[in-house]
TORPA-7658 format. One line per 5 residues: number of its first residue (from 1); their letters; for each residue z, x, y of N, C-alpha, C, O. Coordinates in Angstrom, 3 decimals. Atoms other than C-alpha are relative to their C-alpha. Last residue first. Layout:
BEGIN
NUM) a) Z X Y Z X Y Z X Y Z X Y ~ ...
//
This chain:
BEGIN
118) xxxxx) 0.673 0.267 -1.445 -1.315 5.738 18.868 -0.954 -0.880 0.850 -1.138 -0.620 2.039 ~ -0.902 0.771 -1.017 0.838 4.824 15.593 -0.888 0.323 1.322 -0.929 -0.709 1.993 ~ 0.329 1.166 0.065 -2.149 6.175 13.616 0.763 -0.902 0.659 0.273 -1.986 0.977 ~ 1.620 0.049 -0.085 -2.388 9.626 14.883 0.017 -1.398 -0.411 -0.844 -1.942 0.281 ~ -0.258 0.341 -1.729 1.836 9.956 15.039 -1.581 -0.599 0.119 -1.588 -1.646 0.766
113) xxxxx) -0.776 1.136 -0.590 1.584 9.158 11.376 -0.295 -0.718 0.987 -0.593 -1.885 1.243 ~ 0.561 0.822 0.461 -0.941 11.613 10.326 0.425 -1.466 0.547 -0.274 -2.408 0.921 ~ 1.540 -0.164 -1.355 1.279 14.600 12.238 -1.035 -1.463 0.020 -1.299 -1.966 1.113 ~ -0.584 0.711 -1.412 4.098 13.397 10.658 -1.253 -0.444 0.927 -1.788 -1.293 1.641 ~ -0.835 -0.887 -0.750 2.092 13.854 6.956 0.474 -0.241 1.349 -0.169 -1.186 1.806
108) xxxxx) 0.613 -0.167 -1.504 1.556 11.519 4.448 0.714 0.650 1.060 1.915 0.546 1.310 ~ 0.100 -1.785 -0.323 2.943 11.805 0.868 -0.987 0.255 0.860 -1.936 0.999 0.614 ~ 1.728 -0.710 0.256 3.435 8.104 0.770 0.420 1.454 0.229 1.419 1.912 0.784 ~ 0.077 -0.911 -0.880 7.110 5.776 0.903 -1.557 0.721 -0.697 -2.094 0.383 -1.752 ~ 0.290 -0.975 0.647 6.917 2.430 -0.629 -0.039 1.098 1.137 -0.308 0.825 2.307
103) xxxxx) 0.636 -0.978 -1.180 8.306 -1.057 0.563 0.030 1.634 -0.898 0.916 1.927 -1.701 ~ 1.381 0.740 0.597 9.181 -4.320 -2.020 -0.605 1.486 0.956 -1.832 1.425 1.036 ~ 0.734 0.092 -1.346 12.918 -2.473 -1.423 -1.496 -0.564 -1.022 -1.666 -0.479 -2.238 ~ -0.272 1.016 -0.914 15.764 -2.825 -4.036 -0.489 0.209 1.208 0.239 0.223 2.201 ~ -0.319 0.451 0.767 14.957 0.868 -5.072 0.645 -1.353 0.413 1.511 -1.129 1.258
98) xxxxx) -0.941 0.461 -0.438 12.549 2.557 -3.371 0.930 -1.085 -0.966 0.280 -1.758 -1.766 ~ 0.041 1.364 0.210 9.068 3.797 -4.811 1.986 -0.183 0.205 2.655 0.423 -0.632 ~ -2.142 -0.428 0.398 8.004 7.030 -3.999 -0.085 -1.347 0.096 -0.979 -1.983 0.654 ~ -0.844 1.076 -0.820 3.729 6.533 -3.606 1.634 0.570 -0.688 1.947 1.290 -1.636 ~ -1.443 -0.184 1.023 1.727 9.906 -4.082 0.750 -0.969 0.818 1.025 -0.876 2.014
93) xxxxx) -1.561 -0.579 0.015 -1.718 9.556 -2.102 0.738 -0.296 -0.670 0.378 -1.268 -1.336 ~ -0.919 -1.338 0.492 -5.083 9.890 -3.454 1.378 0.188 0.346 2.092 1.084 -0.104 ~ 0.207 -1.040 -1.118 -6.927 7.245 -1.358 0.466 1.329 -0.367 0.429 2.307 0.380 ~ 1.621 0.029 0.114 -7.003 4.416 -4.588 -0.508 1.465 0.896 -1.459 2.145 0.509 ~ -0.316 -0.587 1.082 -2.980 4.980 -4.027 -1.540 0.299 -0.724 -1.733 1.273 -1.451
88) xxxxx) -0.318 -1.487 -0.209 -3.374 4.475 -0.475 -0.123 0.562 -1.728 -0.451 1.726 -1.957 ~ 1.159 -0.962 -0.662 -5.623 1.678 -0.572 0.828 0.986 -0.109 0.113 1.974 -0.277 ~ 1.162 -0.424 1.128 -2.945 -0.181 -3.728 -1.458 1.255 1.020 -2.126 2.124 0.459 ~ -0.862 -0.848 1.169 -0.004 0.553 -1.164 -0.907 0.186 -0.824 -1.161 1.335 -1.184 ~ 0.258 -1.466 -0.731 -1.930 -0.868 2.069 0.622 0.673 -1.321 0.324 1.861 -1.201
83) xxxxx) 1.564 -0.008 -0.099 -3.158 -4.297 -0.096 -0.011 1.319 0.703 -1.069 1.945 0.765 ~ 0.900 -0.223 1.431 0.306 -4.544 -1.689 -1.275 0.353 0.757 -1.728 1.249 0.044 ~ -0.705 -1.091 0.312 1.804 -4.363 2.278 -0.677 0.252 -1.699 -1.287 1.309 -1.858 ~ -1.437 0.457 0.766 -0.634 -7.218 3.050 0.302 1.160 -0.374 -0.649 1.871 -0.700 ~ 0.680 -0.330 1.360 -3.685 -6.800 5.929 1.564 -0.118 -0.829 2.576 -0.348 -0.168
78) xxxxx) -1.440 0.254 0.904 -3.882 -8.578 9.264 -0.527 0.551 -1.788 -1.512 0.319 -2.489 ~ -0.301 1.671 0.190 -7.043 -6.900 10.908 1.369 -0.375 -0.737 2.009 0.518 -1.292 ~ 0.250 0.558 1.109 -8.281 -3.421 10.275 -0.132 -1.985 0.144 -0.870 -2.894 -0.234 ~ 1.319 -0.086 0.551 -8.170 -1.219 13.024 -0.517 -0.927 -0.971 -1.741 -0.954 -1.094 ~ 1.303 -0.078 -1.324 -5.591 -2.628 14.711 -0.952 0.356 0.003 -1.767 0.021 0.863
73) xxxxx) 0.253 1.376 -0.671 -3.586 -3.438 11.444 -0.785 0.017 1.032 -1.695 -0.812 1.021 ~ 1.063 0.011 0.133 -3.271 0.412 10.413 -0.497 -1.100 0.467 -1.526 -0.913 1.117 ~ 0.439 -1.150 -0.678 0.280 1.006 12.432 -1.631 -0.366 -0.278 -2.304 -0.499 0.744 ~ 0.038 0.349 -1.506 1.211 -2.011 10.906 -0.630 0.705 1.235 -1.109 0.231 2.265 ~ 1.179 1.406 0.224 0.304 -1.299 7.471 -0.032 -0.341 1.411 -1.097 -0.586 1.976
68) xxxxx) 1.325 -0.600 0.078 2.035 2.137 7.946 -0.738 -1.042 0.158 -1.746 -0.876 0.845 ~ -0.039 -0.596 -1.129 5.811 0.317 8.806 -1.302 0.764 0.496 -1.480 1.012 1.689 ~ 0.157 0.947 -1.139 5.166 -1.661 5.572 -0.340 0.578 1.337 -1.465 0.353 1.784 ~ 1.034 0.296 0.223 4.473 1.401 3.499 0.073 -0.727 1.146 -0.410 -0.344 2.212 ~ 0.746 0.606 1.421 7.361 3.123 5.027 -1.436 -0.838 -0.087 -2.122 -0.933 0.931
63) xxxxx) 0.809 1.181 -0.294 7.878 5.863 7.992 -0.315 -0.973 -1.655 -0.932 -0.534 -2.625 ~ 0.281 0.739 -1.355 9.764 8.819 8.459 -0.498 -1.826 0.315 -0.310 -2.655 1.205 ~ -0.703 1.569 -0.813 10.536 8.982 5.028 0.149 -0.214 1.053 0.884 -1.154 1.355 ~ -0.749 -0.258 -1.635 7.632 11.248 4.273 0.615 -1.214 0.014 0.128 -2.343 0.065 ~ 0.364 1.239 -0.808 6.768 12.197 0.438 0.881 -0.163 1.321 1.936 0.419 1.573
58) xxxxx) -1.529 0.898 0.065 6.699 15.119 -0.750 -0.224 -1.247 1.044 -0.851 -1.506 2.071 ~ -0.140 0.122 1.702 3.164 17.826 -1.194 1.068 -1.171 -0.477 1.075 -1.507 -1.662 ~ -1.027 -0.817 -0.082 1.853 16.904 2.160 0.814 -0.358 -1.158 1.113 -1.471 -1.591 ~ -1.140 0.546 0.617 -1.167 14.607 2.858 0.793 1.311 0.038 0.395 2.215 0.774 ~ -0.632 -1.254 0.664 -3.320 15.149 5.863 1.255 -0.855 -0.793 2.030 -1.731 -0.407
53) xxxxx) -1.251 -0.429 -0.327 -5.514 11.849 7.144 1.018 1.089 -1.127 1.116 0.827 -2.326 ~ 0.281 -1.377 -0.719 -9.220 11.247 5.918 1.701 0.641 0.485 1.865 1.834 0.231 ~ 0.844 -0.633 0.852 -8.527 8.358 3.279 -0.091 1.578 0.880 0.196 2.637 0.323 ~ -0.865 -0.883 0.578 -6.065 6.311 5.666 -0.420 1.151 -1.037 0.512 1.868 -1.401 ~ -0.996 -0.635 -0.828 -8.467 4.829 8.031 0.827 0.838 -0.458 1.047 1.856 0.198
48) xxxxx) 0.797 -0.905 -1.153 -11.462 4.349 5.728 1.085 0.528 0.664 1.247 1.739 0.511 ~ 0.186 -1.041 0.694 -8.838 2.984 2.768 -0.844 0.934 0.787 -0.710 2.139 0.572 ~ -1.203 -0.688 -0.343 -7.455 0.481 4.807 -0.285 1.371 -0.404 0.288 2.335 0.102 ~ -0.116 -0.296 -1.149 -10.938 -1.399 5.031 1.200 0.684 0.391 1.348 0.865 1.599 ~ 1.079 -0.323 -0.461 -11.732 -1.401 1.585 0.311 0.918 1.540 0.236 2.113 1.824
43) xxxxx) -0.260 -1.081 0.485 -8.359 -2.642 0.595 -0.563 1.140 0.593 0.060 2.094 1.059 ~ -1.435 -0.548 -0.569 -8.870 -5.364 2.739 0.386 1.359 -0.470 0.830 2.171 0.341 ~ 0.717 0.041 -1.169 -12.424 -6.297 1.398 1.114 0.733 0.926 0.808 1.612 1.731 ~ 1.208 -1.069 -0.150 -11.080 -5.967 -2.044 -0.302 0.633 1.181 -0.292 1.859 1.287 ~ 1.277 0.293 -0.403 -8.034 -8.667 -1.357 -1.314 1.148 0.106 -1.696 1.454 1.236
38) xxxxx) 0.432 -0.653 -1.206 -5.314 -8.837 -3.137 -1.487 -0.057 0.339 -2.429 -0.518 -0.306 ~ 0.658 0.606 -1.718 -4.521 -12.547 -4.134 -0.627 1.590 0.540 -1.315 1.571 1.561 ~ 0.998 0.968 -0.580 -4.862 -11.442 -7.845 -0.185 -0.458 1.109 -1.299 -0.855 1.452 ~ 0.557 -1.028 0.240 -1.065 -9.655 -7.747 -1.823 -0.104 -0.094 -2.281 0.786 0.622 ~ 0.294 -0.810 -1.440 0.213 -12.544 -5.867 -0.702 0.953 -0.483 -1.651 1.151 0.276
33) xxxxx) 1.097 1.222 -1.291 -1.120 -15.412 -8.456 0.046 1.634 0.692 -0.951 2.346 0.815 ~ 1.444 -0.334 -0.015 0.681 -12.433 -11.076 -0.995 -0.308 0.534 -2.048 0.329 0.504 ~ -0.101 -1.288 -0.052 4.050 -12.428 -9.594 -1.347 0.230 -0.340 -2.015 0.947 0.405 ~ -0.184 -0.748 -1.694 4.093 -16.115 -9.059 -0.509 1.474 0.259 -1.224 1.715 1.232 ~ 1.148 0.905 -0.340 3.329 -16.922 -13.114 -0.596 0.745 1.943 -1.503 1.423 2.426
28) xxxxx) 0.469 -0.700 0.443 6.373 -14.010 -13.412 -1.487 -0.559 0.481 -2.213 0.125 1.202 ~ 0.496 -0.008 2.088 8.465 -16.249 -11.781 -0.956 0.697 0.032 -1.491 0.777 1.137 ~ -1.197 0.256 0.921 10.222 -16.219 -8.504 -0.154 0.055 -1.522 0.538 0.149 -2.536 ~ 0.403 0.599 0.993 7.974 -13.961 -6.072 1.435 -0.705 -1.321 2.387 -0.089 -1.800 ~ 0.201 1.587 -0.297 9.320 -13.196 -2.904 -0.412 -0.760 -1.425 -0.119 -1.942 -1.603
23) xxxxx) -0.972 0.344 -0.901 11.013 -10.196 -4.055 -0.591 -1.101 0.544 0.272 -1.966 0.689 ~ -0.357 1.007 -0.050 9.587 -9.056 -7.422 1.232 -0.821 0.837 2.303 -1.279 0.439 ~ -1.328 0.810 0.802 8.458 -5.736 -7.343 -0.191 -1.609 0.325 -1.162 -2.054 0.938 ~ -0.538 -0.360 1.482 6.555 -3.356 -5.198 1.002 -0.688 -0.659 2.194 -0.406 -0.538 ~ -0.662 -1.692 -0.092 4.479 -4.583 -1.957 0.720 0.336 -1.633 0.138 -0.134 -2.610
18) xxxxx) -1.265 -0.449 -1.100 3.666 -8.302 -1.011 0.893 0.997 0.106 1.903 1.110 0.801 ~ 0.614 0.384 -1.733 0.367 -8.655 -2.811 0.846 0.377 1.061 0.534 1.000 2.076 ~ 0.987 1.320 -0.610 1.576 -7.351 -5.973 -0.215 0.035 1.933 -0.049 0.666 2.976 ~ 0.418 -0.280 -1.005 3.176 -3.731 -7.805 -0.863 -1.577 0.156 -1.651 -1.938 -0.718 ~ -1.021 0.434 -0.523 5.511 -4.198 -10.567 -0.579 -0.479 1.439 0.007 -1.281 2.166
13) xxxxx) -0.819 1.350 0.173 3.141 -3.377 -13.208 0.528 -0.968 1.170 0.205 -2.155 1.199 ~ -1.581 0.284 -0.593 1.967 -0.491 -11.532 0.157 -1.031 -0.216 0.159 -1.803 0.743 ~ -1.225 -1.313 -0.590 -0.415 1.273 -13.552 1.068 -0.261 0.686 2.099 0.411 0.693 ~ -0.507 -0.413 1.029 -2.190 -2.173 -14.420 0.923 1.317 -0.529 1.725 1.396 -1.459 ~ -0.774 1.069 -0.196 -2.431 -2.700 -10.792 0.605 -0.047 -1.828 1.784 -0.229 -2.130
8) xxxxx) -1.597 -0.137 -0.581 -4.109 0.328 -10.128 1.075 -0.744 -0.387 2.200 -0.255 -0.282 ~ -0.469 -1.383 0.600 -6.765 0.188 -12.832 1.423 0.089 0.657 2.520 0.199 0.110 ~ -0.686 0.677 1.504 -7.150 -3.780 -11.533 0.218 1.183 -0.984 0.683 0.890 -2.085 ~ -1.163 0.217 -0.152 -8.177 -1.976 -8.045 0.607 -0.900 -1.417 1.806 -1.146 -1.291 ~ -1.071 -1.161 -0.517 -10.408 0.308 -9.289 1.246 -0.356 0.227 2.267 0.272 -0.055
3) xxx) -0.644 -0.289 1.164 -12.009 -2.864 -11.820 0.664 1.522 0.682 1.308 2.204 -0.115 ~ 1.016 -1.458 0.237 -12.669 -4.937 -8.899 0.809 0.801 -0.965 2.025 0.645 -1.078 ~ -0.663 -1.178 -0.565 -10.788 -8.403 -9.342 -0.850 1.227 -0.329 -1.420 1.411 -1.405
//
């Protein structure tokens, strides 16, 4: 594992392959395979698209992590909600973290949104 993204991942405990917490995962063993599946190359490639886009001091619930990964997917390729949460957080943005959700909100702006949903 690259040592930016194993900085992140040690900052968020909770945080694996499939977004924040322990919702597909059943055991801890599980929780750490997923946290090790992300993928560098993926990260990499979320982090060009979302790196230049306007942040804004609060975070936007227009839209969640998941709902962003999808939006980025056409540039990128299939990529995992952990793998858009650790590029944003590598990208400078501020994650909000939900409570009984694996999904994160960002301090990205509408405008940023509409530009990647198009």
């Amino acid at each position: 594992m690259r040592s930016d993204i194993q900085t992140v991942l040690d900052e968020h405990p909770l945080l694996n392959r499939n977004g924040y917490g322990m919702y597909f995962e059943k055991t801890l063993e599980d929780h750490e395979a997923s946290r090790q599946a992300i993928r560098p190359e993926a990260v990499d490639a979320i982090r060009v698209v979302i790196e230049p886009l306007e942040r804004t001091k609060r975070a936007n619930f227009r839209s969640s992590s998941y709902g962003l990964k999808h939006m980025v997917e056409p540039r990128t390729g299939y990529i995992a909600n952990g793998e858009f949460i650790v590029a944003a957080i590598l990208a400078g943005y501020k994650i909000k973290t939900q409570r009984d959700s694996i999904n994160v909100f960002l301090n990205i702006s509408t405008e940023a949104i509409a530009l990647l949903a198009a």
